[in-house]
N, C-alpha and C positions, 0 to 999 in steps of 0.2 A: 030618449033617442028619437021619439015618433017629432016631435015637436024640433029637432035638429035637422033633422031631414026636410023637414017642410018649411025649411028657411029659417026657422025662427030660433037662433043659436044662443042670444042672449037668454031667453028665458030657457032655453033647456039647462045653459052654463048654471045660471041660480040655482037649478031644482037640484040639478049635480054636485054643486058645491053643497048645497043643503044638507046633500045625502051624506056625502064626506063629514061634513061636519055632526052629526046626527053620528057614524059611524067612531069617529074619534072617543064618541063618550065611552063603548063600549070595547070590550077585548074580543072584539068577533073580524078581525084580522082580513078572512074573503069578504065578506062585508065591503070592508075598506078597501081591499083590492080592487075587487069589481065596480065600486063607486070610481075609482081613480080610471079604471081602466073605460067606465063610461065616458068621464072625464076629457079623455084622448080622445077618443070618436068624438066629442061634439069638438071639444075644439079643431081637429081635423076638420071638418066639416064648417066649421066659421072659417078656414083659410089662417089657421096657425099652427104650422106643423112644426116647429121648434118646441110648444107648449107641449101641445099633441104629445111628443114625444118623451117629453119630461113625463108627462104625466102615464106613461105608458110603462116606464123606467120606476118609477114610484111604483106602482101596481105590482107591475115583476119584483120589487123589494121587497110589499108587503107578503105574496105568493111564496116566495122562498124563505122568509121568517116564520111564514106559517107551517112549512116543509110542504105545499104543493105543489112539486114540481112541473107537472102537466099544465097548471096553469101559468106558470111561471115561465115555463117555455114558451107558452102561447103567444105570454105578453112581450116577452123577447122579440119573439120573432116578428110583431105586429110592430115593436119602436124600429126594427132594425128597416122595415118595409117603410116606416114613415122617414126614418131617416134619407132614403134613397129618393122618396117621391117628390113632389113637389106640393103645392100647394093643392088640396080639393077642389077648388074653386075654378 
């Protein structure tokens, strides 16, 4: 995230997918969630809020297959705010 914020979105995109992918190997679910849900922030933050969003939609899937609700609502409510905004940038 630190490196998203300071402009540099490609390389945080790589460390994130990184994580994602690192996270697939295993059945640790919030894991996976919260990688996806980092996901959405940088690409928000690169000025792609359509991705953003999918990826924020994914998180909230992984959340509630996991039964955590609390985060699952979080992440709802976070695609729903990306849905309405515009671009970061």
């Amino acid at each position: 995230m630190v490196l998203a914020r300071r402009g540099q979105t490609a390389e945080a995109e790589e460390l994130v997918r990184s994580a994602i992918a690192m996270s697939e190997q295993s059945e640790q679910l919030d894991s996976r969630a919260q990688a996806m849900a980092d996901l959405g922030e940088v690409l928000w933050l690169a000025g792609r809020p359509d991705a953003a969003t999918e990826a924020m939609v994914r998180a909230q899937e992984l959340w509630e297959q996991r039964g955590n609700r609390v985060s699952a609502r979080r992440a709802q409510a976070q695609a729903e705010k990306l849905r309405r905004s515009g671009p970061a940038a």
